[in-house]
N, C-alpha and C positions, 0 to 999 in steps of 0.2 A: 695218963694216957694221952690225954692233950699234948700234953709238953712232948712226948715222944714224938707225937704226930709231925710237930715244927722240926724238931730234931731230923726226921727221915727224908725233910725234903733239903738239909745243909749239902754242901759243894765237897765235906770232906766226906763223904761214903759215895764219891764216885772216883774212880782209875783216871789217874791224868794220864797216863799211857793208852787206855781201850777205852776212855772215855763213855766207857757203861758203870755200873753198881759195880761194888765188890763182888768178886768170888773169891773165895777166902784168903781174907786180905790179911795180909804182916803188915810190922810194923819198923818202920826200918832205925836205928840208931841214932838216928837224926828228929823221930819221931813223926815222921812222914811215912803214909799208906798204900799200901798198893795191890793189885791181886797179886798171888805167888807165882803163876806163871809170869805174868808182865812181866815182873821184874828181874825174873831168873832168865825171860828169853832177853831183857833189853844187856844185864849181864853178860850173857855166853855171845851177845851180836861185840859188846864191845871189850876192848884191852883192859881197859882199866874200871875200876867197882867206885860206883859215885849214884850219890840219890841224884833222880831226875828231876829234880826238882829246887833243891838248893845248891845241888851240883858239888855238895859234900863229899870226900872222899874217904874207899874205906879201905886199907893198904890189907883187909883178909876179909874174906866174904864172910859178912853177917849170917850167923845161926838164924834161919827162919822160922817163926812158928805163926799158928794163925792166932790173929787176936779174937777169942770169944766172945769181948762184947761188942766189939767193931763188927763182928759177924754177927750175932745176934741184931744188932741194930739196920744190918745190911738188910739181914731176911726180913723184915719188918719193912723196909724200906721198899723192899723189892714185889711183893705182896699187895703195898701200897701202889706203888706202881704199875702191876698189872692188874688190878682195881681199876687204876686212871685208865689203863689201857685199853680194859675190855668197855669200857665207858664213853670212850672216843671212838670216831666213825672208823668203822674197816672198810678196807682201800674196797673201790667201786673199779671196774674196766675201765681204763684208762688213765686212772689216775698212779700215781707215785705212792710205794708203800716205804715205811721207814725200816733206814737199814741198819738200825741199831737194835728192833724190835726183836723179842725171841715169840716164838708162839704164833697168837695172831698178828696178821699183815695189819699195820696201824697205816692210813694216811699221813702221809709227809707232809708238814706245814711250808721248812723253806728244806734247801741244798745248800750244803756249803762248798765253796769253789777251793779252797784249801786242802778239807779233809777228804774231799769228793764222795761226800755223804750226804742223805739227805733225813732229814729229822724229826719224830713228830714232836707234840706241843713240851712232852714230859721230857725227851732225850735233847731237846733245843737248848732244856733251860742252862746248861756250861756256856753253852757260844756266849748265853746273854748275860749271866754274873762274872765269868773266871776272866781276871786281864786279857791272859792271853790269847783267849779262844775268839773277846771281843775285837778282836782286831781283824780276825777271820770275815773274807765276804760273803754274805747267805745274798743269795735271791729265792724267786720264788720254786716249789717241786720243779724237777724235771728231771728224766730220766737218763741213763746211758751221761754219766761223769766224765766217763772214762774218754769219750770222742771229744770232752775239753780236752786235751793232752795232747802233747806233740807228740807224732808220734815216732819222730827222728830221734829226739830230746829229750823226752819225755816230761816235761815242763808244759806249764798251764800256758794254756792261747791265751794270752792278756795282749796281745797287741794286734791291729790290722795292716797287712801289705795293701797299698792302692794302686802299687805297678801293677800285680798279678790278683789284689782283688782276695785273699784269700786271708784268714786268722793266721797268726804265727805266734810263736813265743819270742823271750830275748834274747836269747842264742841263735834262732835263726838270723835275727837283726843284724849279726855280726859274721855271718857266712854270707849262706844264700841270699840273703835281702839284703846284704850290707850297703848298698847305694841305692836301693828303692826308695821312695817316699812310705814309710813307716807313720802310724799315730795310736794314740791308744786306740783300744778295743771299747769304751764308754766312748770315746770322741767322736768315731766313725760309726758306733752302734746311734749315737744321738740324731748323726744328719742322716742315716739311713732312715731311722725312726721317721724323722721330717718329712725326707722324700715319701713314705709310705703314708703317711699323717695325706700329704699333697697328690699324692695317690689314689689315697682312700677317699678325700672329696670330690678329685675327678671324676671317680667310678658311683659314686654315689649320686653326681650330679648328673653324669649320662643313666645312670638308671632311671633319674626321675625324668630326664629329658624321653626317655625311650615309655616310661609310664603316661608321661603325658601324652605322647603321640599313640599307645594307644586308645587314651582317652578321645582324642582326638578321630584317629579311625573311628571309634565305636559311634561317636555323632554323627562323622559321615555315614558311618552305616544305616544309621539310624533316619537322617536325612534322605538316604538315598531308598529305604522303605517308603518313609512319606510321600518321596516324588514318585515311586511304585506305584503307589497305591490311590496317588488321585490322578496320574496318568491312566490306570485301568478304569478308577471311577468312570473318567472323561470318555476315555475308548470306549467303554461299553455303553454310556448316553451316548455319542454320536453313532455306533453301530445298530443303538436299539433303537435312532431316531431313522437312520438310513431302511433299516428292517420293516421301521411300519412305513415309512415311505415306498418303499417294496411294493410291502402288503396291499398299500394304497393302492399303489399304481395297478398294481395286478386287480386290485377288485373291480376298477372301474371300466379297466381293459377288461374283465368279465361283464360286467354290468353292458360296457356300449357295445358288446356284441350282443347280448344277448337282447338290446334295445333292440337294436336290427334285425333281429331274427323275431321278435314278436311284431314289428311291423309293418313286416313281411307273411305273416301268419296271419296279421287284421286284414291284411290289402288282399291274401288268399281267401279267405274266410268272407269278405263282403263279396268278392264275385261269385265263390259258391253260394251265397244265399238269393243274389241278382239273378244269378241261372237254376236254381231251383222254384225260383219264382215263377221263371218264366215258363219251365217246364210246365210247374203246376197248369199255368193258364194254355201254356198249347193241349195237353192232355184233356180238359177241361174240352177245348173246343173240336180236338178228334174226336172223344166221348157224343159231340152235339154231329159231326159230321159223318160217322161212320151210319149211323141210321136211316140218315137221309140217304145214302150214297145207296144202302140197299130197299129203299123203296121203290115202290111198283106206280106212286101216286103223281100221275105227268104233273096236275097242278099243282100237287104240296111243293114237290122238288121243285119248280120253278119258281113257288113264290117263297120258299125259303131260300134260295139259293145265293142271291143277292147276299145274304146277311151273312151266311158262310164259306162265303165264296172268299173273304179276303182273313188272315190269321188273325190272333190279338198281337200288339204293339209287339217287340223286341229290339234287343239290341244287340248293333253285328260285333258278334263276339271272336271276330276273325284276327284281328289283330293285339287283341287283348292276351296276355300270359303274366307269370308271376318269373321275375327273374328270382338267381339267388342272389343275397347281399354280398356286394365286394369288402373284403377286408382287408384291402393293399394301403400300406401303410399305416392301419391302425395301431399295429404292435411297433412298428418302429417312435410313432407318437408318444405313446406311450413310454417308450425307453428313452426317450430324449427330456423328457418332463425330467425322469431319473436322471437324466444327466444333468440338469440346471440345478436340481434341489443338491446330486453329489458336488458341484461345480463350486455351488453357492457354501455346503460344506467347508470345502477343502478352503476356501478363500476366507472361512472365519477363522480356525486352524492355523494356517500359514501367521493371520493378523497377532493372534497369541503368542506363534511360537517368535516370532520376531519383537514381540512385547521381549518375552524372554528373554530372547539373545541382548537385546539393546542395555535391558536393566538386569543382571542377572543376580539371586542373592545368594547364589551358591556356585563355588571354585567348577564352571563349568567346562567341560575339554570338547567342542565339536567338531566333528567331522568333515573337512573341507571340501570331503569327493560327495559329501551330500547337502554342506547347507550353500556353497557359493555357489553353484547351477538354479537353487530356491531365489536367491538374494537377485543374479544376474538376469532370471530368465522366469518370472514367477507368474505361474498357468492362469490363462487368458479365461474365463469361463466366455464356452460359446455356444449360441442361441439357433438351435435349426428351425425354420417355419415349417408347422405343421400344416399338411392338407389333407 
């Protein structure tokens, strides 16, 4: 069985004509094989009866019969074969099925540009042992054969026009193209290749040039968060220093009014207790004069008289008042303090942002309608006396 096995995979149990396995294959007088249509259609195409092969001639057509054990070895053969077949990958979308294949669609290993077939690994093996097949050009699958062909001509594109840039065959070379610049089709398919090769590093190199300038954005991006984010630091310390500076100012603009109004409330409050003092002491001495005044006694009244005759001490309360506390100008005082400590701000500010400008350690773009009026004309802090 072994031995058979070698047997089934020899070059003579395939049709040099359909270049598949026999289908019941004669045997022709010359001792050469063939299937029986093959050879009765390549007959009836031609005049004269000759094997295809030795190119022997046979002046009455050969009595055909099939050979039994040529067939028998076939089916054995062919058995084997779709074994191999079902064993090898089937065609996937997009790929090239072979078109020597009966049954399942096998994947196509190369195409031949000859037979304009394309073949898997089991239907390839003639291109690669039979002389004549190896002469034959394979490359690799691909589809639609039939668009190599001319289709004036019908002859394979083996050559390129560079007048008009197009494949042609060599019959056109000798009409249409006849004075064109003409070269093969490997010639011009090789510096095409180049040019695309030279192409394809272009575009690879601008991809990476274009991947690095993202890289690039994304630091500046990244940069320009960090100068975010310690610009708001900074804004919100100098707003939160300006706020308690505010705060300040406001408390004590509360605080010095409200000094003045309590010392205005001591300065009232000591003359009411001076005039209630005194009250006390005049009531005191009507209390001693009202008695006397209704006595009937000539000599008491006369000898106390003297001693009540004149008030106790007081003081002329005639010109004496409590004014209210002026506040003119306290609040402005106040907002001018605010303006030195804002003044004094803006002037440390300005010192940094000009640190900046001078040294900068990042690609910065500014603004000429804002920083050259800073640079030409940079705010004076100024000092109002307070009264």
């Amino acid at each position: 069985m072994s031995a058979a096995s070698c047997l089934l995979t020899e070059d003579q149990f395939l049709c040099s004509i359909c270049l598949d396995v026999f289908t019941d294959p004669v045997t022709l007088p010359c001792a050469h094989n063939f299937c029986i249509k093959c050879i009765t259609g390549h007959w009836d195409i031609n005049v004269l009866c000759y094997c295809p092969n030795c190119k022997e001639r046979f002046f009455k057509r050969p009595e055909l019969r099939v050979n039994t054990f040529i067939s028998e070895m076939t089916a054995q053969f062919r058995r084997s074969s779709q074994q191999k077949s079902s064993e090898q990958q089937a065609t996937k979308p997009g790929e090239v099925p072979c078109d020597a294949g009966r049954g399942a669609r096998v994947k196509a290993l190369k195409s031949c540009l000859v037979c304009l077939a394309s073949y898997c690994n089991t239907h390839l093996e003639p291109h690669l042992t039979v002389s004549g097949l190896k002469k034959h050009q394979l490359i690799g699958p691909v589809e639609n054969l039939e668009g190599r062909m001319c289709t004036k001509h019908d002859k394979l594109l083996e050559l390129f026009c560079k007048t008009h840039q197009v494949c042609v065959c060599r019959l056109c070379t000798i009409s249409d193209h006849k004075t064109h610049d003409v070269v093969p089709l490997k010639e011009e398919y090789e510096e095409k290749k180049a040019e695309l090769s030279m192409r394809e590093a272009e575009l690879q190199q601008m991809t990476q040039d274009r991947r690095q300038k993202i890289m690039e954005i994304k630091r500046s991006v990244e940069l320009c968060k960090t100068s975010a984010d310690r610009e708001i630091e900074e804004g919100v310390q100098v707003f939160t220093a300006l706020r308690k500076s505010v705060e300040r100012g406001q408390a004590e603009l509360i605080e010095t009014i409200k000094e003045e109004q309590r010392m205005k409330e001591k300065q009232a409050e000591g003359f009411i207790n001076d005039l209630e003092q005194e009250i006390g002491e005049l009531k005191k001495r009507s209390a001693e004069v009202e008695p006397l005044a209704q006595s009937e006694d000539h000599l008491h009244l006369l000898q106390s008289f003297s001693s009540l005759s004149t008030g106790p001490p007081t003081k002329d309360w005639t010109g004496v008042s409590v004014h209210p506390p002026s506040y003119v100008g306290i609040v402005r005082r106040a907002v001018n303090r605010l303006e030195e400590t804002l003044t004094e701000k803006i002037m440390k500010l300005l010192d940094t942002e000009l640190e900046r400008v001078r040294r900068p350690t990042v690609d910065v773009t500014l603004d000429p309608d804002i920083v050259q009026p800073i640079l030409l004309n940079p705010p004076v802090p100024r000092y109002v006396n307070s009264y």
